[in-house]
ZAKOLNU-386880 format. One record per atom (N, C-alpha, C): chain; y, z, x; atom name. Coordinates in pm, 1 decimal, padded with zeros to 6 digits, always signed. Each point is the difference from the previous one (the first is absolute). Layout:
! residues N
+-----+----------+----------+----------+------+
| mol |        v |        w |        u | atom |
+-----+----------+----------+----------+------+
|   A |        Y |        Z |        X |   CA |
...
+-----+----------+----------+----------+------+
END
This chain:
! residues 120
+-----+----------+----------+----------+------+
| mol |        v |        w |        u | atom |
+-----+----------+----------+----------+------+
|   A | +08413.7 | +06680.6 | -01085.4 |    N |
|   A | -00041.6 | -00133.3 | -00037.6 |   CA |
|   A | -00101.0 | +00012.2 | -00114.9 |    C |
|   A | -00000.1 | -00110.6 | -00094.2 |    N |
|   A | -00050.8 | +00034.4 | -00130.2 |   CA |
|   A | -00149.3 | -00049.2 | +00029.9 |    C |
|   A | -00094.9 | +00013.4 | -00097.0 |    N |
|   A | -00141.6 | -00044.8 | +00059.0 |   CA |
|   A | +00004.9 | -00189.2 | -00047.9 |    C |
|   A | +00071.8 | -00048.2 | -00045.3 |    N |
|   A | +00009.1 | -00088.6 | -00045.2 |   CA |
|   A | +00074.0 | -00125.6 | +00126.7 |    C |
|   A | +00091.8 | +00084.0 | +00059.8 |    N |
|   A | +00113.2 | -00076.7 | +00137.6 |   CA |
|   A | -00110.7 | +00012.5 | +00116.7 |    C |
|   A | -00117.1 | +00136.4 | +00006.5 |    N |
|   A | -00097.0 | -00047.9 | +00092.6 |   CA |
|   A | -00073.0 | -00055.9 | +00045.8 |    C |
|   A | -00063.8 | +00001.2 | -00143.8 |    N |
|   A | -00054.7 | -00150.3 | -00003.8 |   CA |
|   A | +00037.7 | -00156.8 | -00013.0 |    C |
|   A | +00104.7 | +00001.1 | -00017.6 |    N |
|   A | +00097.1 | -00118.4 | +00002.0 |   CA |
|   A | +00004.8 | -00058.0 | +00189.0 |    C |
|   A | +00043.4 | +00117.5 | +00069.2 |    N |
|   A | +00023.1 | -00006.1 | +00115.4 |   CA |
|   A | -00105.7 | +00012.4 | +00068.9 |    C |
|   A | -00114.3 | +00051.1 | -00054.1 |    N |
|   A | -00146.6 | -00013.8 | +00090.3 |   CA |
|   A | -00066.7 | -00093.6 | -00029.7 |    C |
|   A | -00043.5 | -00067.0 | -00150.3 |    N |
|   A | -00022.0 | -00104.3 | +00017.6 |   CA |
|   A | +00049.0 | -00157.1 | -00024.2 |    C |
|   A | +00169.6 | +00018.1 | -00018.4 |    N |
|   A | +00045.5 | -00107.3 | -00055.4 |   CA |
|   A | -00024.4 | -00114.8 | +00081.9 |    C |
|   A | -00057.2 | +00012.3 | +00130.2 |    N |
|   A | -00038.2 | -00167.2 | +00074.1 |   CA |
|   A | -00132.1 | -00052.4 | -00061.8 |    C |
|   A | -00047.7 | +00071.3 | -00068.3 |    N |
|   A | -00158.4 | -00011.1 | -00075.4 |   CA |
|   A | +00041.6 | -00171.7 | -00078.1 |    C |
|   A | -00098.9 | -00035.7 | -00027.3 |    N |
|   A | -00008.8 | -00119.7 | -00092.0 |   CA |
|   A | +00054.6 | +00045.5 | -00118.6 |    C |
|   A | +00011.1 | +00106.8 | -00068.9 |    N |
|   A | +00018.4 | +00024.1 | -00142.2 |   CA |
|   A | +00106.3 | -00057.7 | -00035.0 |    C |
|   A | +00103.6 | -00026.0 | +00036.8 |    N |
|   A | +00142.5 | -00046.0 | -00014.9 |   CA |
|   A | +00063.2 | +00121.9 | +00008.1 |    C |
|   A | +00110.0 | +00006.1 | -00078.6 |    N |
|   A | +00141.2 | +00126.9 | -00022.9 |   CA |
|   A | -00058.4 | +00057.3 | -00102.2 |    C |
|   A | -00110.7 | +00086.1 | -00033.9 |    N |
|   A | -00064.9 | +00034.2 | -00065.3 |   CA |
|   A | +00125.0 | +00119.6 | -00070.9 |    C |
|   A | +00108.7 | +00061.7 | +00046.1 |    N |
|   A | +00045.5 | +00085.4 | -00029.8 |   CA |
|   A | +00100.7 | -00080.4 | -00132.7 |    C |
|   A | +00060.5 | -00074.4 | +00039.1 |    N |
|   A | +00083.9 | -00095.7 | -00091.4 |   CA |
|   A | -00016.8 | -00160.7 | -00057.7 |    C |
|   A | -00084.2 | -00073.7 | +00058.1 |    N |
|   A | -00001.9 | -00100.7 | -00010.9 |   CA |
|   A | -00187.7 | -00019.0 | -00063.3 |    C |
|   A | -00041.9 | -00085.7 | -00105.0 |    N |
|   A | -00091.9 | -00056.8 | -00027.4 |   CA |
|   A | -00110.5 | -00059.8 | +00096.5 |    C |
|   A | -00121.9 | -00029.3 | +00013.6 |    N |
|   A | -00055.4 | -00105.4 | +00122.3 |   CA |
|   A | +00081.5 | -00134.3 | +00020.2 |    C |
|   A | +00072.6 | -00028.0 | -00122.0 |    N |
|   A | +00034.9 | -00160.1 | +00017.6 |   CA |
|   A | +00128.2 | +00013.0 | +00044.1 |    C |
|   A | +00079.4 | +00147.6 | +00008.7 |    N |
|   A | +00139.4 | +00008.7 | +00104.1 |   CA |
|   A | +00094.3 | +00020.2 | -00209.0 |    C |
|   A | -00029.7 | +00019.4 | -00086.7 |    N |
|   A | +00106.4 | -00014.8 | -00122.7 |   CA |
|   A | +00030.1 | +00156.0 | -00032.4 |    C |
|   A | +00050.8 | +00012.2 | -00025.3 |    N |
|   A | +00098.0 | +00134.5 | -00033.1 |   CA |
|   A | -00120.9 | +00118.5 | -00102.3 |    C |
|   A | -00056.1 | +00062.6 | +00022.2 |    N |
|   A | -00071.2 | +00121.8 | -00120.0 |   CA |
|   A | +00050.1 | -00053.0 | -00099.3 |    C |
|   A | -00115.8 | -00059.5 | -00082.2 |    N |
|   A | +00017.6 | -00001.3 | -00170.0 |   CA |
|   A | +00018.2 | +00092.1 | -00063.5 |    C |
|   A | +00081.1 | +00038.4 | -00144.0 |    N |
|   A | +00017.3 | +00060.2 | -00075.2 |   CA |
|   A | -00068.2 | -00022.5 | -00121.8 |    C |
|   A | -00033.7 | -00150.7 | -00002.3 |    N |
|   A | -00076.7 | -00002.8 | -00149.5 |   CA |
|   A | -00173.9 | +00015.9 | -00022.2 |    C |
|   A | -00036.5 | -00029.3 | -00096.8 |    N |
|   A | -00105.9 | -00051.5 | +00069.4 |   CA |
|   A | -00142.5 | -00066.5 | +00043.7 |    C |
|   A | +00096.4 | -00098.7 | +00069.6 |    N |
|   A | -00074.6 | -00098.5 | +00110.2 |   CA |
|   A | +00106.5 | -00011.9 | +00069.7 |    C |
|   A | -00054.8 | -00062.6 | +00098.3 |    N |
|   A | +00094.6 | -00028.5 | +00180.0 |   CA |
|   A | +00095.8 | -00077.3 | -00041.3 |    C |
|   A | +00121.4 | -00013.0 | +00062.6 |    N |
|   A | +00115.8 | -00084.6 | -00085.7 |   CA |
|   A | -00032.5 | -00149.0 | +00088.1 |    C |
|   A | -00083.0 | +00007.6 | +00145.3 |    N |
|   A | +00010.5 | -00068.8 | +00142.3 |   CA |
|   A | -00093.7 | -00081.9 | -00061.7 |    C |
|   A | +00001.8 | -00158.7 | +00051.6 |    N |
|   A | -00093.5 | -00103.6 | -00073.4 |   CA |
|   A | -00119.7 | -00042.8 | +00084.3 |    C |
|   A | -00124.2 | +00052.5 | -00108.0 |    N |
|   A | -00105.8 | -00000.2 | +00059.3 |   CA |
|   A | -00079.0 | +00131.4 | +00005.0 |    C |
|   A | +00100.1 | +00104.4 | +00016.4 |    N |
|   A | -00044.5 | +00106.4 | +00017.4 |   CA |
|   A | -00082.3 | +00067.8 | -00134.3 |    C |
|   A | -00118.3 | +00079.2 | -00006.3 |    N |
|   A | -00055.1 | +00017.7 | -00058.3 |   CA |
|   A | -00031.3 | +00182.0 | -00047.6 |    C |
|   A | +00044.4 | +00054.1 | +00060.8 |    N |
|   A | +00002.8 | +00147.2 | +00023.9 |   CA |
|   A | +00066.1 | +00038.0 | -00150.6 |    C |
|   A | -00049.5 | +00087.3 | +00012.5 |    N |
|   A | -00003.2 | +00064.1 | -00181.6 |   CA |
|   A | -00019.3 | +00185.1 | +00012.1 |    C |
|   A | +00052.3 | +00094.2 | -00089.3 |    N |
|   A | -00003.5 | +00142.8 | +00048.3 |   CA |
|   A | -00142.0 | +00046.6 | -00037.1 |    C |
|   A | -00037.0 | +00104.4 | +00072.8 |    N |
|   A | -00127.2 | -00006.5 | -00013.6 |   CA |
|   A | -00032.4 | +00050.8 | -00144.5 |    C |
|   A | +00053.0 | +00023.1 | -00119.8 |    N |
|   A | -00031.1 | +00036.7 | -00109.6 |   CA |
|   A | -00031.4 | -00083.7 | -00059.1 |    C |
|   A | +00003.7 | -00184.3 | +00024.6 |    N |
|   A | -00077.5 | -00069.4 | -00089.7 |   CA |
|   A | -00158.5 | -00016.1 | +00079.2 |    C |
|   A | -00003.9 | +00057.2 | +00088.6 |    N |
|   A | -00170.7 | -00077.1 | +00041.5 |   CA |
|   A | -00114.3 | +00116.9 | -00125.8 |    C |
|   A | -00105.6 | -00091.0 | +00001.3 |    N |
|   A | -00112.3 | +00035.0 | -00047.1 |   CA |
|   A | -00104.4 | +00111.8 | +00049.3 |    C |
|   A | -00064.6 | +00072.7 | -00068.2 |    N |
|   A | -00076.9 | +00118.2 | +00082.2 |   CA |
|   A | -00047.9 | -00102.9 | +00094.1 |    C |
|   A | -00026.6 | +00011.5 | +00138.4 |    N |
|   A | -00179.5 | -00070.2 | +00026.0 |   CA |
|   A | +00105.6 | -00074.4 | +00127.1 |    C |
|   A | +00113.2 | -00022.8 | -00052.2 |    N |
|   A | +00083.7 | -00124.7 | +00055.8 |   CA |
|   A | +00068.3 | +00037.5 | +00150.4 |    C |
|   A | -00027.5 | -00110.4 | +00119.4 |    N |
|   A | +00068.3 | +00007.9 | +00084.3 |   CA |
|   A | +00109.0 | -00029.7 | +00018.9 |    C |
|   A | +00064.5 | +00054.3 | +00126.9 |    N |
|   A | +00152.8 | -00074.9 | +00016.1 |   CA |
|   A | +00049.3 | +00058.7 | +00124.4 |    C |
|   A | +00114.3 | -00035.0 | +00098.5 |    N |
|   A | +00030.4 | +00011.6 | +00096.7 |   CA |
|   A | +00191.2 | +00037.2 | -00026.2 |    C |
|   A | +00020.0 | +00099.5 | +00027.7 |    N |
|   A | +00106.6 | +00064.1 | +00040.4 |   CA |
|   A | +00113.8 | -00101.5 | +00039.7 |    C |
|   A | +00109.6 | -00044.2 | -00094.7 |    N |
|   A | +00070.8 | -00050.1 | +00089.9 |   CA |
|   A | +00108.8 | +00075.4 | +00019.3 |    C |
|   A | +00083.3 | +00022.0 | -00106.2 |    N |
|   A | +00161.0 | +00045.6 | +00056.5 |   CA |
|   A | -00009.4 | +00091.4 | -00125.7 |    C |
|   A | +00099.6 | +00128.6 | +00003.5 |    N |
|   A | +00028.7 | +00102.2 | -00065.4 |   CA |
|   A | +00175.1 | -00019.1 | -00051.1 |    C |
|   A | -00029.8 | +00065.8 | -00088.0 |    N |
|   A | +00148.2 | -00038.2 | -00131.8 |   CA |
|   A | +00093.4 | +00050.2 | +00106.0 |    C |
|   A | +00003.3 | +00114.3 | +00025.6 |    N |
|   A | +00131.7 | +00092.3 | +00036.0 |   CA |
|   A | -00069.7 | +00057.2 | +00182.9 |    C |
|   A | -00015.9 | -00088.4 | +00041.1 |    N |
|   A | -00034.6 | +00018.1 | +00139.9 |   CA |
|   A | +00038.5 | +00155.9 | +00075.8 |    C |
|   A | +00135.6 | +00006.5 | +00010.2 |    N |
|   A | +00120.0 | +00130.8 | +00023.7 |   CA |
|   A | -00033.7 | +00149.9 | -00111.8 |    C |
|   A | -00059.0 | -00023.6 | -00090.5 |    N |
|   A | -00031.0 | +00105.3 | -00097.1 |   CA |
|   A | -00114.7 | +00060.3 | +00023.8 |    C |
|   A | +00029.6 | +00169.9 | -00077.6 |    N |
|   A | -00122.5 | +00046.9 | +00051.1 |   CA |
|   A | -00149.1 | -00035.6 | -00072.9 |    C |
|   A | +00013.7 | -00049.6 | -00081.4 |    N |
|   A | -00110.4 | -00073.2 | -00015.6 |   CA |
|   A | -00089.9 | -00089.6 | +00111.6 |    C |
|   A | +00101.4 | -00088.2 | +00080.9 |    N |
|   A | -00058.3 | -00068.5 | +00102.4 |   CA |
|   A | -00107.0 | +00111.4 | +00119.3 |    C |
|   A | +00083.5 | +00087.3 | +00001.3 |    N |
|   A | -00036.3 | +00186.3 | +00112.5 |   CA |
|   A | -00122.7 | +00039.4 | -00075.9 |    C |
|   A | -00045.8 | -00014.0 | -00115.0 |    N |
|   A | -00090.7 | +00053.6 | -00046.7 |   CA |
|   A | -00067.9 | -00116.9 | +00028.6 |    C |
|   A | -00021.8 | -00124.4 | -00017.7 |    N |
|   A | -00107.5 | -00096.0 | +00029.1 |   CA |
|   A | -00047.4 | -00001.9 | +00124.1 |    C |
|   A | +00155.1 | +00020.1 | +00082.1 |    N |
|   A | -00056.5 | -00038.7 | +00166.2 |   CA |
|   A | -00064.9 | +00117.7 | +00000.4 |    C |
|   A | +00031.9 | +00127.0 | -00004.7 |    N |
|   A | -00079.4 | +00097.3 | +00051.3 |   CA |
|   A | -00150.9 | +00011.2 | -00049.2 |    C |
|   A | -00016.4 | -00078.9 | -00126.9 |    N |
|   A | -00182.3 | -00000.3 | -00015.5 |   CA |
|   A | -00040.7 | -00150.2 | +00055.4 |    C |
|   A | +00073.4 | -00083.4 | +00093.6 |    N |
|   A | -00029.7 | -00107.4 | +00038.9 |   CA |
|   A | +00009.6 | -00096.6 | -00047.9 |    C |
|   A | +00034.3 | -00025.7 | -00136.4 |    N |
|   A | +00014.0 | -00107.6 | -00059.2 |   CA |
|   A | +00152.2 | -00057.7 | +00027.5 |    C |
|   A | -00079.1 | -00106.9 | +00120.9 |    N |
|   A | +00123.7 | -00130.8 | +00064.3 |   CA |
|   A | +00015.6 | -00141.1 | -00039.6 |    C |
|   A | +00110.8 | -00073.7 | -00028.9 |    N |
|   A | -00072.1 | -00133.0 | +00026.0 |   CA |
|   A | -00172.7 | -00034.6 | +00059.6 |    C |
|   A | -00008.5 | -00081.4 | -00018.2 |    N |
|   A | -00152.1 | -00059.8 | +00018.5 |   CA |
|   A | -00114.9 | +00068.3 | +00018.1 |    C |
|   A | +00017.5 | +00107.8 | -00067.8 |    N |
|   A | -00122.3 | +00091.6 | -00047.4 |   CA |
|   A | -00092.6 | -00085.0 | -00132.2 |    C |
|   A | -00138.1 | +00047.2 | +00041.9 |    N |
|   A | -00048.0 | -00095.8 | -00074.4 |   CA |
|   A | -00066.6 | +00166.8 | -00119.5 |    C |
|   A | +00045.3 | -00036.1 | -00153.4 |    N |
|   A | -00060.8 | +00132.0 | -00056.9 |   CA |
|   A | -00065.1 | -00063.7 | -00146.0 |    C |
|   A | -00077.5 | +00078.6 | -00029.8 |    N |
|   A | -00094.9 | -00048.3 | -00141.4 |   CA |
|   A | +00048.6 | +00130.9 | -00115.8 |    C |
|   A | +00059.7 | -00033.0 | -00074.1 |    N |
|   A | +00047.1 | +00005.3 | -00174.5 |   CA |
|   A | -00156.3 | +00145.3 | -00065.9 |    C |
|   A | -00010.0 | +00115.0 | -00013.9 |    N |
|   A | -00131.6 | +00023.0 | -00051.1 |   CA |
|   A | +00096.6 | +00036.1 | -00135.4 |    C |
|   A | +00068.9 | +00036.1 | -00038.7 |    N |
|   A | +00041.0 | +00081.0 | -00095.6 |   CA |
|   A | +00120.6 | +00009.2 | -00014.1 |    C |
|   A | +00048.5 | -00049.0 | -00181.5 |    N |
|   A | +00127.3 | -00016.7 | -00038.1 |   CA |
|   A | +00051.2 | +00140.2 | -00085.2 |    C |
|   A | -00092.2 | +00060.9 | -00019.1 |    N |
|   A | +00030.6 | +00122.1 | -00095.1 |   CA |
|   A | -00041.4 | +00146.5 | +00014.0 |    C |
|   A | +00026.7 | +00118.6 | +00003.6 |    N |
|   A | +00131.9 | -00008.2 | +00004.9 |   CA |
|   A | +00096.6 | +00000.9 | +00084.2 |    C |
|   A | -00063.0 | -00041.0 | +00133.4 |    N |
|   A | +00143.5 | -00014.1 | +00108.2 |   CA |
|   A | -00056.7 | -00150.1 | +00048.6 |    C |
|   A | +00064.4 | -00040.6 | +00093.4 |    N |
|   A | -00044.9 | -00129.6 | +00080.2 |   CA |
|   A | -00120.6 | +00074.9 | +00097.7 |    C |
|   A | -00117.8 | -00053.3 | +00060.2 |    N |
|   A | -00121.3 | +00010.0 | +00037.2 |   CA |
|   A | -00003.1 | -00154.7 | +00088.2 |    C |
|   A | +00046.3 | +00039.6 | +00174.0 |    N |
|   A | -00057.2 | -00110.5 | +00097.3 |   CA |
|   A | -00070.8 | +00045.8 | +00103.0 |    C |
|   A | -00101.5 | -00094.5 | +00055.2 |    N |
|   A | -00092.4 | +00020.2 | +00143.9 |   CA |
|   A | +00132.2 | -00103.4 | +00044.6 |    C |
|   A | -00005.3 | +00067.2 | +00169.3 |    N |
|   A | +00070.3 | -00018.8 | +00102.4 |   CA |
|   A | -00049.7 | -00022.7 | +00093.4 |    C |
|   A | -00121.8 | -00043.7 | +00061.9 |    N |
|   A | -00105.4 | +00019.7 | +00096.0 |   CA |
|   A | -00075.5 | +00120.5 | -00054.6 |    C |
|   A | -00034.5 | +00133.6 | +00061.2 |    N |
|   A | -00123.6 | +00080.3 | -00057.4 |   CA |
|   A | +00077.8 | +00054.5 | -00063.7 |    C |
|   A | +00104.2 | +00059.8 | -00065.8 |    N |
|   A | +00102.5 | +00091.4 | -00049.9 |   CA |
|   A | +00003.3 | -00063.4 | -00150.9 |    C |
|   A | +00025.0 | +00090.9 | -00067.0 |    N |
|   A | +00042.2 | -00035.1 | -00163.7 |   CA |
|   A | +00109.6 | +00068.4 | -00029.8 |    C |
|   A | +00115.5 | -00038.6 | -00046.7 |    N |
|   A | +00178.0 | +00017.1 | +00011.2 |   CA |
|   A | -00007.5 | +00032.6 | -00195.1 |    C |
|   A | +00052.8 | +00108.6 | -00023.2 |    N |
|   A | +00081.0 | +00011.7 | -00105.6 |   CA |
|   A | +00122.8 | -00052.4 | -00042.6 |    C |
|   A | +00060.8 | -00095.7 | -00057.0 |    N |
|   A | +00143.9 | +00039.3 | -00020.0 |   CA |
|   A | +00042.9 | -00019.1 | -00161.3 |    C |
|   A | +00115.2 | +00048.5 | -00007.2 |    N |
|   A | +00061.5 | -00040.5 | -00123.7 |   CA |
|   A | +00065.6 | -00095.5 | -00031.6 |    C |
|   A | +00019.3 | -00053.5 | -00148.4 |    N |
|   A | -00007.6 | -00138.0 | -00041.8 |   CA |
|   A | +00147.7 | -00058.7 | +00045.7 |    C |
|   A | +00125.1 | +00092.5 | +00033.6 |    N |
|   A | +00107.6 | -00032.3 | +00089.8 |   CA |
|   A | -00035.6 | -00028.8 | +00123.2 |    C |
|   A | -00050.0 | +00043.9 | +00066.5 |    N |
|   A | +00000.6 | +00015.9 | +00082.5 |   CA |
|   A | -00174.9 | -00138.8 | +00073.4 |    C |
|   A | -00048.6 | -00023.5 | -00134.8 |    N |
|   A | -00098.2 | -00131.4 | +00050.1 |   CA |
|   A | +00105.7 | -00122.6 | -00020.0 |    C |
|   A | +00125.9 | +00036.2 | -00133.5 |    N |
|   A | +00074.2 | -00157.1 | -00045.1 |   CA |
|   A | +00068.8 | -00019.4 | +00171.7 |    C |
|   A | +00017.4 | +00083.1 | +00093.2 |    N |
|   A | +00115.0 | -00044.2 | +00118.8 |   CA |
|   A | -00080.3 | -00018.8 | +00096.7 |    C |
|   A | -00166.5 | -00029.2 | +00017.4 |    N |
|   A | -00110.2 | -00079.3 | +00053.7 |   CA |
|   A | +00039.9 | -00160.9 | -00035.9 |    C |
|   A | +00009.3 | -00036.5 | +00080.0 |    N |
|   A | +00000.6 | -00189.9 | +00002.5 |   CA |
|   A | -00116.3 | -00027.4 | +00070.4 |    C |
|   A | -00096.9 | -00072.5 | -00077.4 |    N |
|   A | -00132.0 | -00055.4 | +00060.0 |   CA |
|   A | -00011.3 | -00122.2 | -00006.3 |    C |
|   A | -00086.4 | -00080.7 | +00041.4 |    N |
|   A | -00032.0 | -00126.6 | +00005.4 |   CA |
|   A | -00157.1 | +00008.5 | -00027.2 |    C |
|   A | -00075.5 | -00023.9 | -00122.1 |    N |
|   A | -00151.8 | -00014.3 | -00023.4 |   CA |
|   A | -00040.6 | -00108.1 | +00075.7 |    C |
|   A | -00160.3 | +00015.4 | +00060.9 |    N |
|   A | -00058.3 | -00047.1 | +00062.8 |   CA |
|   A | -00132.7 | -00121.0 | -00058.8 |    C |
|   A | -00000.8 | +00110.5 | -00141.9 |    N |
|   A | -00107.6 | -00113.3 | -00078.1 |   CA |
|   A | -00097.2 | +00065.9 | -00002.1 |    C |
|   A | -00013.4 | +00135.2 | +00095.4 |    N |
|   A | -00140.2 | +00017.7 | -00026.0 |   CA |
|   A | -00026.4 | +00131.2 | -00073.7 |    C |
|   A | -00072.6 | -00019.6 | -00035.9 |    N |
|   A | -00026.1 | +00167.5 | -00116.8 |   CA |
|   A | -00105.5 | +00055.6 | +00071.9 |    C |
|   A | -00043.3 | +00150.1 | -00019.9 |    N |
|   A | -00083.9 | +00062.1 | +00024.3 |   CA |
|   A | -00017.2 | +00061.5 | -00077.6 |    C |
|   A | -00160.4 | +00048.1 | -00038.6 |    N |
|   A | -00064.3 | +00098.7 | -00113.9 |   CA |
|   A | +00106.0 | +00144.7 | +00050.5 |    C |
|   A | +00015.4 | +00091.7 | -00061.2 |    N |
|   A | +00063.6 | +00097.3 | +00015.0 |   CA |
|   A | -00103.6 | +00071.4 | -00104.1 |    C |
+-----+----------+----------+----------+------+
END
């Protein structure tokens, strides 16, 4: 079982929704980008601002190993993480943890900003 179907199956009764395939608002993983679902506001995490918050919603390619690399450093749906650094890799706090990734691999992050910035 992949680390991705475990967590599907351990916490899919969670509030998050179908976090594996489906958006919070239930619409199909966007490809472009912004959410195709109306209303929805989630954007990849490569446009937020240093400083800038935002909350985890749904991942591009859920089934890919990209998704295996997020779950395994924890980054799930409704994780709440703060933006420190765009260059030269992506730079997020996750709770006490600070996550490296690369700029592929931040565009298949779908977040939803919160509004609030923090000094970084």
């Amino acid at each position: 079982m992949s680390p991705v179907d475990w967590l599907r199956r351990t916490f899919g009764s969670l509030s998050v929704g179908n976090w594996g395939s489906d958006c919070p608002v239930h619409h199909p993983i966007p490809h472009a980008g912004a959410c195709s679902a109306v209303g929805c506001d989630s954007v990849p995490l490569t446009v937020l601002r240093q400083g800038q918050r935002a909350v985890v919603t749904c991942l591009d390619d859920p089934g890919g190993p990209a998704a295996r690399r997020l779950a395994a450093m924890g980054v799930l749906p409704g994780a709440e993480i703060t933006l420190t650094q765009h260059w030269p890799v992506f730079v997020f706090r996750l709770g006490p943890s600070e996550l490296a990734v690369d700029a592929s691999l931040a565009a298949g992050m779908r977040v939803r900003r919160t509004g609030q910035e923090r000094d970084s």
